[in-house]
C-alpha positions, 0 to 999 in steps of 0.5 A, spaced: 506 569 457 507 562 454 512 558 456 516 554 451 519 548 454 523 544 448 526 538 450 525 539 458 525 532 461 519 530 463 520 529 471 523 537 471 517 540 468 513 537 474 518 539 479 518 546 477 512 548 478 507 549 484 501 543 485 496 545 481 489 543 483 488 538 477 495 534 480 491 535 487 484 531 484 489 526 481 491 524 489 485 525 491 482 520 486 488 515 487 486 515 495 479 514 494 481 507 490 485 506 496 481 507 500 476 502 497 481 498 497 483 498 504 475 497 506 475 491 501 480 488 503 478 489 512 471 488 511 471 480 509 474 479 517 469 481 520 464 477 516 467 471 516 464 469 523 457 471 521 457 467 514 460 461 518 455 462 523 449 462 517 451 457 513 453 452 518 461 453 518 467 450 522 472 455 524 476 452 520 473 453 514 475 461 516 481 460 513 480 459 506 475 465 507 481 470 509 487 467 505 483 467 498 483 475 497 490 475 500 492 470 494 489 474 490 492 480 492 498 477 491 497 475 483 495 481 482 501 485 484 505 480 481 502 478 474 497 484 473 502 490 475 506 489 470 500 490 464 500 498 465 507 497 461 502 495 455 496 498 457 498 504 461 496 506 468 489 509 467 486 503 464 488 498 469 486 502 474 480 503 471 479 496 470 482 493 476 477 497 481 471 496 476 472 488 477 473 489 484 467 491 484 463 487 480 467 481 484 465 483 490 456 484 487 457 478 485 459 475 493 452 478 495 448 472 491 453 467 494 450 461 496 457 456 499 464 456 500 466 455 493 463 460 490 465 466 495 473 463 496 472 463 488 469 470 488 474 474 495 480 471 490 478 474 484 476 480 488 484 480 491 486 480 484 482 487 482 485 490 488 491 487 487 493 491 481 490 498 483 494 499 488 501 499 484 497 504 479 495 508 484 501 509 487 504 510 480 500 515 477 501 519 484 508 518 484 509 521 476 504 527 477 506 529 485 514 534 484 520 530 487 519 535 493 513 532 495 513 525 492 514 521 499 509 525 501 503 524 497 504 517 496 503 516 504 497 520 504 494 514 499 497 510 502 494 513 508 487 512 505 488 504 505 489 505 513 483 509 514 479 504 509 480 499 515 477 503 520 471 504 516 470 497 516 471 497 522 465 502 524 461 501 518 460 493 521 458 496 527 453 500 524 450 496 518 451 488 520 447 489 527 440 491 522 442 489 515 446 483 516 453 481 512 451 482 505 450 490 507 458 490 507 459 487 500 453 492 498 457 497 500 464 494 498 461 494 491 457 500 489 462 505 493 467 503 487 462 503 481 460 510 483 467 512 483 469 508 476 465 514 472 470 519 476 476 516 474 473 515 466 473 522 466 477 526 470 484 520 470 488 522 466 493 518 463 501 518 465 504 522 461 511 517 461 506 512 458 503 516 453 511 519 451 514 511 450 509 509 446 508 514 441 501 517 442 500 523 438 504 529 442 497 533 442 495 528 447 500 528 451 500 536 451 492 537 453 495 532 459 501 537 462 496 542 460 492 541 465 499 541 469 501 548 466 495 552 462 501 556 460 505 550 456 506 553 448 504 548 442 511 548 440 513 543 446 514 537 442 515 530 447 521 525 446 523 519 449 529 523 451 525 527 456 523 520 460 527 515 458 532 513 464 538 511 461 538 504 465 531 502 463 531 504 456 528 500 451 526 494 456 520 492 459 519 496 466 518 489 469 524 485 466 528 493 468 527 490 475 533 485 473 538 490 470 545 490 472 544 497 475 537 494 478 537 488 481 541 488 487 536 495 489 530 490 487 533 484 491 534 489 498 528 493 498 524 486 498 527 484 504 526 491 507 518 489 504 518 482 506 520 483 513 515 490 515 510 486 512 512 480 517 512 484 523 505 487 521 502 481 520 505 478 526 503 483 531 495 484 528 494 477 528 497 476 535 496 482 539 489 481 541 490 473 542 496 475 546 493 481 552 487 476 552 491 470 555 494 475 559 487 477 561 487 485 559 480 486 559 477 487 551 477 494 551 485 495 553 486 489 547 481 493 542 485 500 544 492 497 544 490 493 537 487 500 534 492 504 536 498 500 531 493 503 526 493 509 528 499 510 529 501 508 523 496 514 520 500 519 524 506 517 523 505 518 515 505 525 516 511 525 519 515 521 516 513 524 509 515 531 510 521 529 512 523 523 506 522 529 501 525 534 506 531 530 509 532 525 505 528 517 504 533 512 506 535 516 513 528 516 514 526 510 512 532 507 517 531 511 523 524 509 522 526 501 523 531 503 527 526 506 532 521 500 531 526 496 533 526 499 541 519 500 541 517 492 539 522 490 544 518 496 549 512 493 548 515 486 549 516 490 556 510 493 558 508 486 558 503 487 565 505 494 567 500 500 567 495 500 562 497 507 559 504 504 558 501 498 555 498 503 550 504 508 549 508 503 548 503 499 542 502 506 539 509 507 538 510 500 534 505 501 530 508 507 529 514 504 527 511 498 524 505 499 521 507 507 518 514 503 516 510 499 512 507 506 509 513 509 508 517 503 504 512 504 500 514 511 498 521 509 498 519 505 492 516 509 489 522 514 490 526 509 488 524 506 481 523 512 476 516 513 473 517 508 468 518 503 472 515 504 477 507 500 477 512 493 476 516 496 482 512 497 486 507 492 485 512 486 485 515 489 492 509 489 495 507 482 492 514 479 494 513 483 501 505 477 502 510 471 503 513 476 509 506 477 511 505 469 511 510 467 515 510 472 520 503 469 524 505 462 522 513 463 526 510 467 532 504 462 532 510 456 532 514 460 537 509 461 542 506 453 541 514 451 544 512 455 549 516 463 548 513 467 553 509 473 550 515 478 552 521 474 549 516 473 543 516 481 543 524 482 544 525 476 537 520 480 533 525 487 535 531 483 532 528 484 524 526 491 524 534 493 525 536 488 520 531 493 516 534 499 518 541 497 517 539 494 510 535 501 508 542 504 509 546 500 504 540 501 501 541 509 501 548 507 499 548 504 493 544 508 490 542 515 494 544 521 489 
């Protein structure tokens, strides 16, 4: 029997329904572009010792190298997110992974420092504006009892993009050299674009606001629910929220009902995103000072990543479950005893050492995972691209000064413990801004 769902607003027809196949081949779509991003965005640290010790390079030189597609990164977040306003989701994801790709072909052939830092900043860029349209078309096609959920598990494909780095430098680099990487960096996601050209679709919310022909938009849910009638007509009623009508998704961001929400949510970015980088930068430097042999400081590094992973799945079940705020809170809260832990464990047994970073990283590292989400929940589909986006390009300025400010407490002469107690203080602040967070605008 056909179902007529006259002017049903657009996230209910979502929310109603189970998840079909067609929405889990959207996720899985979305993870694969994340994954690539992760691998893209890791490879280039296992590298740049190899392209310095080639070319004949000072390590000083290796910075420019990191920092460029981490500029671009940035850009990308900020000034391309915005463009699926204009252009829609797919076709900047689409184009976003394709210029990654070719940008990361091209590194191949590069003879000298300019060129790849030009190459790795163009190559940030694409990444860049992916990942915001990843999230947001995730966001829009996943039910509201599952949206957390499922933006985690992209997101955990970023995570597992980094351990892949990590094994295929292992395997690749040895017998084939660096340009091996860049190879696979690049037709990995070439492979992928002619995936997503065909069986993308575009957000229904995007096609809905700029008036594309309501048979379109109908063949899109169709694939949601094969028993949708011809007589369903889309309006911008059934998508249209109330405070973002009529604006730009990015100038939407700084509306009165908004803009208190984005300025907080970007502390909470700016802060996880500072403990992230801190502790991946100084962890492994700190237990070797402390004379740790190399396989408990790559175990206690790793398992800040993984730990991550594993926390996603469970933090994701219980923000659709138990509420996004409560549990992105306790998330942070919880940090904040288990980095003060670590700073702890300091010298004790190995097992508690590696406990104890497993749990941070769970609280760190999967934090940074489940503000995401809550982003995602947070802004309605409409705004959600540039939402995200911009959270995550305003979160890179935490992700740069957190390193620089545990380098320069540990060079005035911070022992590594009181280093670890510090970095406890900000996560609270995180925890107790998400409250106020939930506050304001939980529903």
């Amino acid at each position: 029997m056909s179902l007529d769902t006259g002017s049903t607003p657009l996230p209910e027809l979502i929310d109603q329904r189970p998840v079909s196949r067609f929405q889990y081949g959207v996720i899985t779509l979305c993870a694969l572009v994340m994954f690539i991003d992760g691998f893209d965005t890791q490879a280039i640290s296992y590298l740049a010792p190899h392209i310095a010790k080639e070319w004949g390079l000072s390590q000083a030189v290796l910075g420019p190298i990191f920092s460029s597609a981490l500029l671009g990164l940035m850009v990308g977040y900020l000034v391309l997110s915005p463009l699926s306003d204009r252009f829609g989701h797919k076709r900047v994801l689409v184009v976003a992974t394709a210029s990654f790709a070719v940008f990361t072909l091209l590194a191949v052939w590069s003879g000298n420092v300019t060129e790849l830092v030009a190459l790795r900043f163009l190559t940030g860029v694409g990444l860049g504006a992916a990942a915001p349209s990843a999230i947001a078309l995730t966001g829009e096609f996943s039910p509201a009892r599952l949206r957390a959920t499922f933006v985690l598990v992209i997101y955990c494909g970023f995570s597992l993009g980094f351990v892949a780095a990590g094994l295929a430098v292992g395997w690749l680099l040895p017998h084939h050299g660096w340009r091996s990487l860049f190879w696979v960096g690049a037709l990995v996601p070439l492979v992928l674009v002619p995936a997503l050209i065909r069986y993308l679709p575009e957000s229904p919310t995007f096609m809905i606001r700029r008036r594309y022909d309501p048979s379109r938009v109908l063949a899109v849910l169709r694939r949601v629910d094969p028993t949708l009638d011809d007589t369903w007509t889309p309006s911008a009623v059934a998508v249209e929220d109330r405070t973002t009508a009529g604006r730009a998704a990015l100038s939407s961001l700084f509306t009165r009902h908004w803009v208190w929400g984005t300025v907080l949510l970007w502390l909470v970015f700016v802060i996880n995103l500072g403990e992230f980088y801190a502790l991946q930068s100084w962890l492994p430097s700190i237990l070797t000072d402390l004379h740790y042999p190399m396989s408990t400081v790559v175990s206690a590094t790793t398992l800040t990543t993984v730990g991550g992973i594993v926390a996603a799945f469970l933090t994701g079940p219980s923000m659709d479950r138990l509420g996004a705020y409560g549990t992105v809170a306790c998330v942070y809260l919880a940090g904040c005893v288990f980095v003060a832990l670590t700073g702890l464990a300091l010298g004790s047994p190995v097992w508690l050492l590696l406990t104890a970073t497993f749990l941070s990283g769970c609280c760190v590292s999967g934090g940074q995972k489940s503000v995401i989400a809550l982003a995602a929940v947070f802004y309605p589909a409409a705004m959600r691209s540039s939402g995200v986006g911009w959270a995550l390009g305003i979160g890179r300025l935490g992700g740069i000064a957190g390193p620089l400010v545990v380098g320069a407490a540990l060079s005035a002469g911070w022992d590594p413990r009181s280093v670890f107690y510090a970095m406890a203080v900000p996560m609270l602040v995180a925890g107790l801004v998400v409250l106020v967070l939930g506050r304001r605008y939980s529903t």
